[in-house]
Structure formats: structure tokens, C-alpha cells
VOGU-3710 file (C-alpha; in Angstrom, 3 decimals, decimal comma):
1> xxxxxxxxxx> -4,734/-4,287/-7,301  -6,152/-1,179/-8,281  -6,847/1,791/-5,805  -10,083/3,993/-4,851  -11,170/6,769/-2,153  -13,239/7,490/-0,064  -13,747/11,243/0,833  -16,363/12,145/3,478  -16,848/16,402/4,174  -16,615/16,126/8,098
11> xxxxxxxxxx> -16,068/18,603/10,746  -16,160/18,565/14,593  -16,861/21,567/15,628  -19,563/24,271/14,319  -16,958/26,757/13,940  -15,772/25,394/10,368  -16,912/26,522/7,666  -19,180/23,670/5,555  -18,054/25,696/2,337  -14,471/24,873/3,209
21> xxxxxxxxxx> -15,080/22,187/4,278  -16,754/20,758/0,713  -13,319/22,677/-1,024  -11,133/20,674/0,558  -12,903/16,817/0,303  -12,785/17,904/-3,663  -8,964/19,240/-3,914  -8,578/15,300/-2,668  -10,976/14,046/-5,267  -9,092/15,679/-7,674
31> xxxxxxxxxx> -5,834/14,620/-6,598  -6,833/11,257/-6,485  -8,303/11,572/-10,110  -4,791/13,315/-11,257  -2,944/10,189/-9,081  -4,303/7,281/-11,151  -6,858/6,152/-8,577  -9,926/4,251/-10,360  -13,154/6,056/-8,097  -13,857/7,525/-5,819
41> xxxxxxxxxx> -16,782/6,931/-2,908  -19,599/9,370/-1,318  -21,397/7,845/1,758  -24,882/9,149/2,424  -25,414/9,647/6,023  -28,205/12,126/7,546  -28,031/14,251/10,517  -24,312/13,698/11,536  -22,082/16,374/11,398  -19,266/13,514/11,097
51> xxxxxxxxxx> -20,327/12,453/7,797  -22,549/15,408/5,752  -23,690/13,379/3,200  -27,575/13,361/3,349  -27,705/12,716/-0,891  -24,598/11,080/-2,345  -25,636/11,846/-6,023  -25,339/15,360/-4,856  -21,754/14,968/-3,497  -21,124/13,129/-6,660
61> xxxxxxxxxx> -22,665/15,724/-8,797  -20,325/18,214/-7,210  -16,938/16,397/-7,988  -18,398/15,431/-11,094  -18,376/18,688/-12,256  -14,599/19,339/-11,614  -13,262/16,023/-11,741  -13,929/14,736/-15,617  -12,599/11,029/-15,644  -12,671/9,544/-11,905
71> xxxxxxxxxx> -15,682/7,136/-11,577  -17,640/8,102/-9,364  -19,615/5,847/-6,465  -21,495/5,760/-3,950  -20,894/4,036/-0,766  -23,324/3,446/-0,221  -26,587/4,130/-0,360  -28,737/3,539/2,611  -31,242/0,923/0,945  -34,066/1,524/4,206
81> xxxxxxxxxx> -34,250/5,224/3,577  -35,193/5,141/0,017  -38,002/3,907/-2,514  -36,999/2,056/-5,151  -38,712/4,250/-7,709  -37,199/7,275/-6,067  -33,527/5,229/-6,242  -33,535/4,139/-9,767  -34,288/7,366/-10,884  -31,985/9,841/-9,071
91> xxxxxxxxxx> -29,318/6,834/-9,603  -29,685/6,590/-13,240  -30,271/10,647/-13,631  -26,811/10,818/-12,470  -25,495/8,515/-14,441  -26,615/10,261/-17,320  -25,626/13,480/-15,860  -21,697/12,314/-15,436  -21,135/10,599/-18,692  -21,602/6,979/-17,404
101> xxxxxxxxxx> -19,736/6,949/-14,309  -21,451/5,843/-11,692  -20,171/3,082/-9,648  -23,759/2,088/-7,632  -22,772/0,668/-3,907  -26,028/-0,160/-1,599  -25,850/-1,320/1,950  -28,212/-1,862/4,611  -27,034/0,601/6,876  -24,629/1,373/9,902
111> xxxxxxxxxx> -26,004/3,558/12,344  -29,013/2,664/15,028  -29,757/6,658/15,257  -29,943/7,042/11,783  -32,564/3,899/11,618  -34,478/6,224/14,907  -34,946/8,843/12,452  -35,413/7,927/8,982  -36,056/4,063/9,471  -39,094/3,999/11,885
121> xxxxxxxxxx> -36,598/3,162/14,442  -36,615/-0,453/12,967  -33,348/-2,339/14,071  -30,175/-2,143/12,421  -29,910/-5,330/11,834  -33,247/-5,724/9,814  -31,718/-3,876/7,030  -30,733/-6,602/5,491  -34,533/-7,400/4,467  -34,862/-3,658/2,812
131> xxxxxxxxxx> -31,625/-4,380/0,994  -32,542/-7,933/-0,837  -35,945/-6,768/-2,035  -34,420/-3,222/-3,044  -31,681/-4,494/-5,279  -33,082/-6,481/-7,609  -36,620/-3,971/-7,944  -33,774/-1,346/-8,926  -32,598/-3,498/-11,762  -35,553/-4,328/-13,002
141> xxxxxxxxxx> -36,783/-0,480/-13,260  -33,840/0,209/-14,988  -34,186/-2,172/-17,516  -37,995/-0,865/-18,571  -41,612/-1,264/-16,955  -41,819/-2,743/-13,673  -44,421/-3,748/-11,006  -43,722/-4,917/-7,641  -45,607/-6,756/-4,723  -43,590/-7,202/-1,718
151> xxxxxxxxxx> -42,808/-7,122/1,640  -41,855/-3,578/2,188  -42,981/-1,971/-0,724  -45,572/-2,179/-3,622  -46,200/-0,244/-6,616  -47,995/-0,651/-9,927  -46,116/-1,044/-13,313  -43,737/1,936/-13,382  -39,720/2,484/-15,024  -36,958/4,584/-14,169
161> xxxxxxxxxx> -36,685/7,942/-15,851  -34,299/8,055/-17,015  -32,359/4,868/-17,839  -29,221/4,577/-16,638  -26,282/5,435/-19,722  -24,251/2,451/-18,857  -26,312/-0,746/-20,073  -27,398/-2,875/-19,023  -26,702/-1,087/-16,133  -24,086/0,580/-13,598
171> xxxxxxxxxx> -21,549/-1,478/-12,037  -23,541/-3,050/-8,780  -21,721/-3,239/-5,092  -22,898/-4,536/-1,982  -21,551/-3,250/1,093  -21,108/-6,087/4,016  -19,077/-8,169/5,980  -20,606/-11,476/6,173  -20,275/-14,341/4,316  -24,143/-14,794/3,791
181> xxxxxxxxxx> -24,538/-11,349/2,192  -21,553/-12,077/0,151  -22,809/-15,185/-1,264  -26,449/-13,185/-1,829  -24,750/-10,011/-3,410  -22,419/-12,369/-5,633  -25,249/-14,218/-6,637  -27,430/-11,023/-7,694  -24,392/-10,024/-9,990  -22,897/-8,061/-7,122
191> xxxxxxxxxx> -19,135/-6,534/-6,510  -18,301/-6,783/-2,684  -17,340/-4,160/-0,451  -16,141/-4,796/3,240  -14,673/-3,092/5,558  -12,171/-4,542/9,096  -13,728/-1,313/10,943  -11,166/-0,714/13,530  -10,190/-4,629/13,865  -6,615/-5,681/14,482
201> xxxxxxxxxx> -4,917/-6,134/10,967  -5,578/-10,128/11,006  -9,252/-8,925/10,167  -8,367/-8,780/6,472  -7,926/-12,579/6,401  -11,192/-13,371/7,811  -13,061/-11,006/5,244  -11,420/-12,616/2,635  -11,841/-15,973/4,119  -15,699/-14,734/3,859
211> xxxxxxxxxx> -15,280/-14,038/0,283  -13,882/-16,916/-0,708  -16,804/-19,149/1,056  -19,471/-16,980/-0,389  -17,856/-17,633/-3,769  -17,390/-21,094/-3,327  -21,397/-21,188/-2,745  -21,915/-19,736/-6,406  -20,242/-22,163/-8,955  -20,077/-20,771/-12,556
221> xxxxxxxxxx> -20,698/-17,024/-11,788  -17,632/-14,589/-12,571  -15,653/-13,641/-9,910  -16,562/-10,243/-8,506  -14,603/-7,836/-7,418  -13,655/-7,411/-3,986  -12,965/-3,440/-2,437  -11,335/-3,190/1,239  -11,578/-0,011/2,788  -9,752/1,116/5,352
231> xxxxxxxxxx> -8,206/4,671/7,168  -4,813/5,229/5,424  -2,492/7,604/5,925  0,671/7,666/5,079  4,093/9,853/5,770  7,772/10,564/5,596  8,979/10,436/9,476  8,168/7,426/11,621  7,529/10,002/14,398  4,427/11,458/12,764
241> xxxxxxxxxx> 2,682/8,238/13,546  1,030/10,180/16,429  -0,645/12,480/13,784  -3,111/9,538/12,481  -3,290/7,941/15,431  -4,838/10,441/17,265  -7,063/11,768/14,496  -8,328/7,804/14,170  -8,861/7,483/18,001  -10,853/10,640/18,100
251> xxxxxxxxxx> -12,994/9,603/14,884  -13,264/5,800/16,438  -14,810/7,603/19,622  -17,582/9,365/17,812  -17,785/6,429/15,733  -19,076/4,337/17,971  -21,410/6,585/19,846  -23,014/6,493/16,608  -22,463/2,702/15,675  -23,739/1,191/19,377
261> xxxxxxxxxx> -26,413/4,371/19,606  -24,456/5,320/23,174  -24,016/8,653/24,369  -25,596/11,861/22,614  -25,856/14,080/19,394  -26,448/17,819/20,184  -27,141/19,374/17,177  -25,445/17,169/14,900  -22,527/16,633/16,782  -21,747/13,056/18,387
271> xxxxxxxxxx> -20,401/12,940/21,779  -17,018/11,067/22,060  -17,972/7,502/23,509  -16,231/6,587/26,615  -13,796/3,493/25,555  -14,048/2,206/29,279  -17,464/1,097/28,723  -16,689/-0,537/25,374  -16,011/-4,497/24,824  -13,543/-3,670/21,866
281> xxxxxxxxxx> -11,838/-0,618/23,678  -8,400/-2,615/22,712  -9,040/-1,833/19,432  -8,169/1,907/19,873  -4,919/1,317/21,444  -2,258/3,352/20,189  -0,056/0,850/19,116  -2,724/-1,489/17,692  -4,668/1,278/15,452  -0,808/1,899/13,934
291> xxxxxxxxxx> -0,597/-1,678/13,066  -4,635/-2,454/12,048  -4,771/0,679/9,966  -3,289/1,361/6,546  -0,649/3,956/8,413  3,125/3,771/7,827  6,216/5,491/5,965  6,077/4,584/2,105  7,721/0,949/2,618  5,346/0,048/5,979
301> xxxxxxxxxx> 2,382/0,919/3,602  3,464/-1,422/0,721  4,469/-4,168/2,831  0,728/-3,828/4,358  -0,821/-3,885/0,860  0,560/-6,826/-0,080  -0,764/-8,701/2,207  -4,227/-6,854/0,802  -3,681/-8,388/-2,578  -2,428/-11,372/-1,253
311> xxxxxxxxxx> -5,873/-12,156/0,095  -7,623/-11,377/-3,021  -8,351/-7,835/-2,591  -8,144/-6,059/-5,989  -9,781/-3,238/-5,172  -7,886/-0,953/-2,049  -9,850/1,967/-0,972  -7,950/4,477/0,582  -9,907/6,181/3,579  -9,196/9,277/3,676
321> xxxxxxxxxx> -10,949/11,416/6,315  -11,092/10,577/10,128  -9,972/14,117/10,985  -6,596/14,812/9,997  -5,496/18,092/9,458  -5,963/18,984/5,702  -2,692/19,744/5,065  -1,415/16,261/6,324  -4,223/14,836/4,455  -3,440/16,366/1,071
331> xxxxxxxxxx> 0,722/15,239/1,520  -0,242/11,591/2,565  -2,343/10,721/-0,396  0,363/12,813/-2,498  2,993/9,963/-1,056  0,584/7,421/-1,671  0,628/7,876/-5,336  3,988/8,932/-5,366  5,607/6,123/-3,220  2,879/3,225/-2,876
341> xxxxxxxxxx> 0,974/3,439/-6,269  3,946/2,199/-8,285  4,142/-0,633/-6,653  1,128/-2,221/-7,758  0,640/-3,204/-11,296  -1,233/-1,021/-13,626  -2,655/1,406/-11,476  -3,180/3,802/-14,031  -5,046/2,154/-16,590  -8,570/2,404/-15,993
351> xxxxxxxxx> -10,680/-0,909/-16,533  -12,241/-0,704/-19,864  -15,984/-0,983/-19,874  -15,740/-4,305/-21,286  -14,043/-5,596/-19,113  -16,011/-4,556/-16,100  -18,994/-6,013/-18,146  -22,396/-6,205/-16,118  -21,074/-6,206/-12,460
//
């Protein structure tokens, strides 16, 4: 199992300053980079002062500039807020722009009040149908003149510019959680990404149960790879537990004012939803976010991941901002490479581009 990150500049209050803010997601870029991890992940989100992310080749432009062999990925890119012309070539430009290391993750989307605003207020949901007739008009443009006719969008013949460095193209992930998407994605020469949200730990085992029955449905392609993410945190005392538990609580209830599209945004900010009114409010009890979430001492946090690549998960991304301090932040993921990383089997040898081939 190899390991990623995901790094999101977030802040809860106006009072921080965005410029520290972007410092301190890159000191754990770099870390991670120095630590042996394989990429690391920008989200694009718009409007949300949770997730400032409203062009992930920017982000990725930033860390590229400081961090000189991480791959670099986005997850993910929102596939109803963009063109496909527009995509192919700000996708590929960055390619070019970091040397080949662009790892390209594409989703349908997460938030309803995103889809309000940028969407037409279309329903989360329908997504999906932006996603399949993005994906493969992207790969086509990379590859040299191109015209489409479909349902969302049509253009005459046209080509990215530029083309991507890696050819035939970047390594391809699909962001989802259900076995039909997996089984599309695998089939369009997809790596999966999936995520248990805040789910009870016994969540991993039905993703990967959905892997395995999407992968079943496509005899005689290579197995993709499968990515997990999930909040980590790890830490020396058993009594600083509290620390991530709290900061994961707090995210979870701006999370899903954001997720359901309850409560309110002033200026950015989401409200913290009230967990009375939710139907998985058990999911943000104390005791079951320590267990679901990728929080422990060294050993807890090992014993967890083995039951991550027992699954079939060969790809662990390490979440690694829900609002902890920075400070705890920067001395978990320094015991995660410390204390975890060795544990798993050539973590610091990077995949050679052969071997991650055309996915």
C-alpha cells in the first residue's frame, strides 16, 4: 500500500489570515513529499470558506513550485462546472507546467449549494450525467482534433492546447462510491477513489465489496487502483484523542450543512448543522468518530491500515485538514511517516511511469 494526502487551505473564522493559511497547507505538502508519500490531492470547491479551492491547478501550481517530486492531483475536479475544452486545456497546461505530474481525479460533485451557484441549481445527483460525457470528450481532446455532439455540450472540431506531457495521457481517477460508477470509471480506463465519509469503520468493507463487483463486471481490463481517503491523525498519548475528535466533529457539522444544503453560509462561512435533526447524527459520536476515523497512537493506526490493505486498498490517502491546530497537524503526519510508513512495503519508491502505464 502506498500513501497520499490530501491538504485543503481552510479556516473558520475571517480573522485568519488566507496567506497563512496557504503557508501552512504547503509546509504539509512538503513534508509529505520529504516523508515518502506518492501525491498529493487539491479539491476544487467555490464559495466555501471550509475548502478555498475555487481552481485546483492553481493550488497545484503553488506546491508545484516548492515541492519538485510529489505528484500532484486533483481531487477532484468538479466535472458540472467546467467545459471540456476549458478542462483539457488548463489540465494538460499544468501538466506541462510541473514536469508530468499530474494525477487527473474528476467527480461529479458533493455539495447541493455549490450545484445552486455554479450548476444552474441542477440536482446533485444529476452529476453523474456531466461526468460520463466529460471524461471521455477530455481524452479525446488530448489526444488531437475533436468534435462533439452531446447532451450537455457541443462544439465543432477543436484540441487541447497544449497536450498533456504524460502520453497518452495523465493518470485518470474517478471519484465515487458506488458500484455502478466503479464499474463505468474502470471500464473508461479509470483509477477509483472513494471515500467512508464519516461512516463507522465497517464502511471500508462495503467500498471494497463495491470495487470488487464493479471489477468483476469488466473481465480482461487491468486492475485499477483503488485510493481510500479518510481524516487521519495520529499521536503519542492516548489522551490526545480529544484533540481530533473534536476538530472532526466540528468539521462533520459544517460538513453537512453543506452536504444536505441545511442551515446557512454568511459570507462564506457554513453554519454548524444541528446533529439533532440529522438521520446519521450517531456517526459523530465521540467514541465512534475515534474508531471510524484513521485516529490512534502509532500501533492503533497500523492495526487500522491493515485492515485498509487487507480489503484491497493500495492507495491510503491521509486526510489531513478538518481543523486541527497546525501544530498538531504538522507532528501527526511527522509520526505517520515516522511510525506508520515503515510498516507498509515500499513506501518510498515511487511507481515508475511504466508501471502506472495509461490509468
Amino acid at each position: 500500500m502506498k500513501f497520499s494526502i490530501a491538504v485543503n487551505m481552510e479556516r473558520y473564522e475571517a480573522s485568519r489570515d488566507m496567506r497563512q493559511v496557504a503557508a501552512e497547507a504547503l509546509e504539509l505538502v512538503k513534508l509529505a513529499e520529504a516523508g515518502g508519500f506518492e501525491i498529493a490531492w487539491a479539491a476544487e470547491h467555490h464559495t466555501i470558506e471550509l475548502t478555498a479551492a475555487p481552481n485546483p491547478f492553481l493550488v497545484l501550481s503553488h506546491w508545484a513550485a516548492e515541492a519538485k517530486r510529489i505528484r500532484l492531483g486533483t481531487a477532484v475536479v468538479v466535472a458540472p462546472y467546467w467545459h471540456p475544452v476549458r478542462l483539457a486545456g488548463e489540465a494538460a497546461l499544468f501538466d506541462l507546467f510541473s514536469g508530468g505530474r499530474l494525477e487527473f481525479g474528476i467527480a461529479r460533485g458533493a455539495f447541493q449549494y455549490e450545484f445552486d451557484r455554479l450548476a444552474g441549481g441542477i440536482e446533485q445527483q444529476k452529476g453523474v450525467a456531466y461526468l460520463k460525457e466529460m471524461l471521455p470528450a477530455v481524452k479525446a481532446l488530448w489526444q488531437g482534433d475533436y468534435a462533439h455532439r452531446g447532451e450537455l455540450w457541443s462544439f465543432p472540431k477543436a484540441t487541447s492546447v497544449p497536450k498533456p506531457l504524460q502520453r497518452p495521457h495523465p493518470p485518470i481517477w474517478v471519484a465515487a462510491r458506488d458500484a455502478g460508477t466503479f464499474a463505468w470509471a474502470m471500464a473508461s480506463g479509470a483509477n477509483i477513489m472513494a471515500t467512508p465519509l464519516s461512516r463507522p469503520h465497517a464502511e471500508v468493507g462495503v467500498l471494497a465489496g463495491r470495487f470488487e463487483e464493479a471489477l468483476a463486471k469488466t473481465p480482461g481490463m487491468p486492475r485499477p487502483r483503488f485510493l481510500m481517503l479518510r481524516r487521519t491523525c495520529v499521536y503519542a498519548r492516548p489522551e490526545e484523542a480529544s484533540i481530533p475528535i473534536e476538530a472532526s466533529i466540528r468539521f462533520g457539522r459544517h460538513f453537512e450543512t453543506l452536504f444536505k444544503n441545511i442551515g446557512g453560509v454568511e459570507n462564506g462561512f457554513p453554519a454548524a448543522a444541528d446533529f439533532a435533526e440529522l438521520a446519521n447524527r450517531d456517526d459523530y459520536r465521540p467514541e465512534v468518530i475515534r474508531d471510524s476515523m484513521v485516529f490512534g497512537t502509532p500501533e492503533e493506526v497500523v492495526a487500522k491500515l491493515k485492515d485498509y490493505e487487507a480489503a484491497g486498498v493500495d492507495q491510503f490517502c491521509y486526510g489531513a485538514t478538518f481543523g486541527l491546530p497546525h501544530a498538531f497537524s504538522r507532528r501527526s503526519l511527522e509520526l505517520f511517516i515516522a511510525e506508520v510508513m515503515p510498516h507498509f512495503a515500499d513506501v518510498r519508491s515511487p511507481r515508475s511511469a511504466s508501471a502506472r502505464g495509461s490509468l
